[in-house]
Steps between C-alpha positions, in 0.01 A plus 500: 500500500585771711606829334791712635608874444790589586594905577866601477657848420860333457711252370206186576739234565282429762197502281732274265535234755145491603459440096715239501342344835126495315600376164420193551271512750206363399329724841659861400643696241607830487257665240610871487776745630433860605740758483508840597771595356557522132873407455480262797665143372232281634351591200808333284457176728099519382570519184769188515289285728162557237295673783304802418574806656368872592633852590288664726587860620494648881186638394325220345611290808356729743206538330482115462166474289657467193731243645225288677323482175812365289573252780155390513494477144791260525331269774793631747468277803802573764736864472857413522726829640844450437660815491292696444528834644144688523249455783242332397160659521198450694310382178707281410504309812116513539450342151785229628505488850713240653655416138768764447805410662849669535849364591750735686848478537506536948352339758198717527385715692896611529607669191155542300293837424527757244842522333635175614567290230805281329786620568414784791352172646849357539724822554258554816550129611842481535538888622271380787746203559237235480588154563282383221252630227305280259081514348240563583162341269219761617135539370422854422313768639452866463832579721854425332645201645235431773319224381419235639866233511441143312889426476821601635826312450838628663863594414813590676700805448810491591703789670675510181218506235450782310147558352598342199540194666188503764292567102662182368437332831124612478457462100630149560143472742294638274554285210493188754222572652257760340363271201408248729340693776257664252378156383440423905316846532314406156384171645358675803228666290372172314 
């Protein structure tokens, strides 16, 4: 059985729907969330879905020791980052390289770096007057957003979208697609 964290610093209804993906899988489950932040409501879906969870702080993340050790501790197979806002550091990657991935709400490379996230993400996309936005499933490296691409699935926007709508457009993919695509990337490293 394959063991899954997943990192969020937000609401996690993205780490809820991976949850509910790997209930029943008899492959996967998700075994622990990570949150950085403290108030963040991913911890309230933990709690309700019976899966343990930890607050780690910018420090202790960057650091990462401490963090290795209580993923290691929990046989922590495959990182999961859905929304979750800190770059993830070098040590962390070396002690799972190829096994962290990330999920961003653009078609990468447009639209990714430092600062762009959620919202911003979509207020950018339709002041740029794209034609469409969408995912983009991405491996992670040491760079924000610049990892190497495993998925991407595409949306319109309309002319008369508003962010609001490109998000509900994209959230839409994200829940379609991103439980799924993680059990593809999980079966690539049997």
């Amino acid at each position: 059985m394959k063991r899954i964290a997943i990192f969020a610093s937000g609401s996690g209804s993205n780490a809820e729907n991976i949850a509910n993906y790997f209930s029943e899988s008899d492959y996967a489950q998700v075994s622990l969330i990570v949150a950085n932040n403290p108030n963040a409501y991913v911890l309230e879906r933990a709690k309700k879905l019976d899966i343990e969870s930890i607050v780690i702080n910018k420090a202790q993340f960057m650091e990462a020791d401490g963090l290795i050790a209580e993923l290691q501790k929990r046989e922590i197979d495959f990182i999961v980052l859905a929304g979750f806002l800190l770059l993830v550091p070098q040590k962390l990657i070396d002690a799972y390289p190829g096994r962290i991935v990330n999920i961003h709400p653009a078609l990468l490379p447009k639209y990714g770096g430092k600062g762009m996230y959620g919202d911003r993400v979509h207020e950018a996309v339709v002041a740029a007057g794209e034609k469409e936005s969408g995912i983009t499933i991405h491996l992670i490296d040491c760079d924000y957003d610049k990892g190497t691409t495993f998925f991407q699935a595409t949306c319109p926007v309309l002319p008369e979208d508003t962010p609001h709508d490109v998000a509900t457009k994209v959230h839409a993919l994200e829940y379609e697609h991103f439980p799924h695509v993680i059990e593809e990337i999980l079966h690539t490293l049997d």
